[in-house]
N, C-alpha and C positions, 0 to 999 in steps of 0.2 A: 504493500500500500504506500502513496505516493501522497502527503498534503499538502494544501497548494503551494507552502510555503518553499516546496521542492521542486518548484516546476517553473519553469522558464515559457514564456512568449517568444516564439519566433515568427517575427509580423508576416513572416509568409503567409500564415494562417489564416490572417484576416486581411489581406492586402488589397482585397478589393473594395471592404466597407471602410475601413477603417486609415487615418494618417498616423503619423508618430506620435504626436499628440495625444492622439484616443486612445492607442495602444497604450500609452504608458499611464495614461488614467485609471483606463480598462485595467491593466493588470494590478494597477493600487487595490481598485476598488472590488475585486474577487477575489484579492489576498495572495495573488502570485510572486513568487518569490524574485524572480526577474525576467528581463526583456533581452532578447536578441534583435535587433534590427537590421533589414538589409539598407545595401548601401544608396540605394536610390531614395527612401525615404528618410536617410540621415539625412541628405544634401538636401533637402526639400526642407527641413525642419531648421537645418545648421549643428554643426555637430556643440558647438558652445553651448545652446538653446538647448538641445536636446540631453546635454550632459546636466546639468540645471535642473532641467523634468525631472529627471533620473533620480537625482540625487531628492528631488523635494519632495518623489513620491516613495521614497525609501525602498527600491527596489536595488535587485543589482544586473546587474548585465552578462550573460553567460557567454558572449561571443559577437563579434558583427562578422555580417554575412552581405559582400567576400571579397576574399582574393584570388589573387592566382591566374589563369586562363591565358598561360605565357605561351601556348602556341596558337596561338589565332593567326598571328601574322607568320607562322611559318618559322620565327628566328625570333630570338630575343631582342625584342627593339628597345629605345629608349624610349616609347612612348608607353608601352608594358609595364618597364622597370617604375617610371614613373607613376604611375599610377596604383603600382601595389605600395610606393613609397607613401604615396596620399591614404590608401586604407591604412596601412599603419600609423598613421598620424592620427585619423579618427579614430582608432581603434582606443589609442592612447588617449585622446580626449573623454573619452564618453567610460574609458576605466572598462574597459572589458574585458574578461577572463583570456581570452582568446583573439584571434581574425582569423577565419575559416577560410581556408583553401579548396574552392575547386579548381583544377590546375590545368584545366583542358586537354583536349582530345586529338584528335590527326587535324593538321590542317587542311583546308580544302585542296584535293588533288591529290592528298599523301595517302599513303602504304606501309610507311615507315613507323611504325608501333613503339620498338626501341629507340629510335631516334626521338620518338616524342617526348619520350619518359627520360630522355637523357636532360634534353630541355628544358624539362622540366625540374629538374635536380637543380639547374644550372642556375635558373630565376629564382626557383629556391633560397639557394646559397645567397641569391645577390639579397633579396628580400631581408634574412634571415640577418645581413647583418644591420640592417639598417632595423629591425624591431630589437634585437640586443639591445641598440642603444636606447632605443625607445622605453626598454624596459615591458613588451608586446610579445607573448607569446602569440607564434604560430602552427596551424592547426591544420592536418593535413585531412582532406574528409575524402576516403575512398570511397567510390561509387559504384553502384551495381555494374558488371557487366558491359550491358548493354548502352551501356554512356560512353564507353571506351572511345568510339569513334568520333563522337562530336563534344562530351564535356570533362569526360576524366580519363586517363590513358591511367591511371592511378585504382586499381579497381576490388584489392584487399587490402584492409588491414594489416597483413603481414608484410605486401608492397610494399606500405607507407609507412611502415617499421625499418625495413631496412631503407630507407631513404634518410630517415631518423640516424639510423647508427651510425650514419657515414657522416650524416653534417653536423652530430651533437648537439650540444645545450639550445634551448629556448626553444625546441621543434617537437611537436606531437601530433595526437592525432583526433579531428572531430568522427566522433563512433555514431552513427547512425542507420538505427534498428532496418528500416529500410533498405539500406545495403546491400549491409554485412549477415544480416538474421541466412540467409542460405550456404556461407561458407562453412561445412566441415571442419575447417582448421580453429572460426570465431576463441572457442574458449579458450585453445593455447596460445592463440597469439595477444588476447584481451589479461592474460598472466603475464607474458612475456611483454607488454605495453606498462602493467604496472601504473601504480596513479600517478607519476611523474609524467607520464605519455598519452593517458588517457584526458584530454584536456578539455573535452566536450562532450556529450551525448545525448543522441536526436531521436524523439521515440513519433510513433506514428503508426500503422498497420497496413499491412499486404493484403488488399482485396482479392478474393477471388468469387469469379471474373475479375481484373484489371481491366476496365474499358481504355484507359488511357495511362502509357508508361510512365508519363511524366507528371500528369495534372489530376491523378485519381488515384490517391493516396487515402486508408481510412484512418478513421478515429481511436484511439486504442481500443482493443478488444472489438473491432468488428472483420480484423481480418483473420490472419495464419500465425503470426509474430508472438513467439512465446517471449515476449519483453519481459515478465519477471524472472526467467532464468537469468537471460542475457542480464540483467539490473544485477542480479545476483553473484554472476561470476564478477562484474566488474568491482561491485562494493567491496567482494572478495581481496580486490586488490589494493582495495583503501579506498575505490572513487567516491568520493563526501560531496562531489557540485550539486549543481540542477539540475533536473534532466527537462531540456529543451523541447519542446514540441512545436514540430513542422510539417505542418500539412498542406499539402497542393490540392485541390481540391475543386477545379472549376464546373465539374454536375452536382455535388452538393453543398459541402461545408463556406465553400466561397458566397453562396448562394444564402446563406443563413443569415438571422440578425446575431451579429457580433457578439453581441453579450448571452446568448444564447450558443454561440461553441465556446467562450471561456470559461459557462456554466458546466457545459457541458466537457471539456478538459479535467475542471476542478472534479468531478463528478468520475471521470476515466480513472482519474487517479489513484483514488481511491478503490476503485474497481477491478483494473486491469494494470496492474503495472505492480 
């Protein structure tokens, strides 16, 4: 069991009723313990303004969402480097546990899979040293599979371990249920991550049917996702944060009044997790 004071807002969830603003109301006023924000609704709000919110409505912040996506343009540009330089700067503004990396996928016209994930290592690195100084842990969030080609070339847990080992201090990994919940290796490498590496966790449920890979995402406890094992091995390894809830959802939870899924969260938590 999960009370709310455990549970994280990631405004994905309500992104289409709600601004930063409301989100950070919303989660005062359901008693949620904190907020994740993506980055489009920082810059909309201001990350100063929004750090302020933050802090007046006593919440804490589990991660912003995101970085990373260094092969879009095929190679490491300085327009890339740039701009994960700026997330880590909001990240550091608004005091966030983390900055979530999704780190991209093949560029358009490639085939090159290990070239991707070299690239990837490489923005990394650059990234990495620029949130050290920040004092900005970074959060690497492996993605299911099937994102490989267009959003994460990065696609277990254990990947994004040994990515970890090689660049050290300040680099972990965002664990989320939707994922990882299918990988046979999850429990030893969520051991072998240990709470120093486990630096986020994203709960949500595997529909079946899946109408949509991307944007039909359930509620806890409406899909497959044995989430309180997976809660369990990690606690196992000391993980004490939030656990984050991100749901895509554009046939129904998008569809909902706002206050009505963080009821309805508050309510999962306790239920399914």
């Amino acid at each position: 069991m999960l009370t709310a004071d455990r549970l994280s807002l990631n405004t994905a969830t309500v992104k289409e009723q709600w601004n930063l603003a409301q989100c950070i109301e919303g989660c005062a006023r359901h008693g949620l313990g904190g907020i994740s924000p993506w980055r489009d609704k920082l810059q909309e709000m201001g990350a100063e303004a929004a750090a302020r919110a933050i802090r007046d409505a006593g919440i804490g912040v589990s991660g912003l969402c995101r970085g990373g996506w260094y092969t879009a343009e095929g190679r490491l540009t300085q327009a890339v480097i740039d701009d994960n330089r700026r997330a880590v700067d909001e990240a550091a503004t608004i005091g966030a546990d983390c900055l979530v990396m999704v780190v991209g996928g093949l560029a358009a016209g490639s085939r090159d899979l290990p070239g991707a994930r070299a690239l990837v290592e490489e923005g990394l690195a650059s990234t990495l040293e620029h949130a050290r100084a920040c004092g900005v842990k970074v959060a690497i969030e492996p993605l299911h599979p099937m994102y490989a080609g267009d959003r994460a070339c990065v696609s277990t847990l254990g990947q994004a371990l040994d990515i970890c080992d090689r660049l050290g201090a300040g680099i972990g990994a965002a664990v989320d249920v939707y994922h990882v919940w299918w990988d046979p290796a999850i429990e030893a490498q969520l051991a072998r991550a240990g709470r120093e590496r486990i630096m986020a966790f994203h709960i949500c449920d595997w529909l079946v049917p899946t109408k949509d890979l991307l944007n039909d995402r359930g509620m806890m406890g409406d899909g497959v996702i044995d989430i309180p094992r997976l809660r369990a091995v990690a606690e196992a390894q000391g993980y004490d944060g939030l656990y984050e809830v991100e749901i895509f959802s554009d046939q129904d939870w998008w569809t909902r009044d706002p206050d009505e899924v963080l009821a309805t969260i508050v309510k999962r938590g306790r239920s399914a997790c």
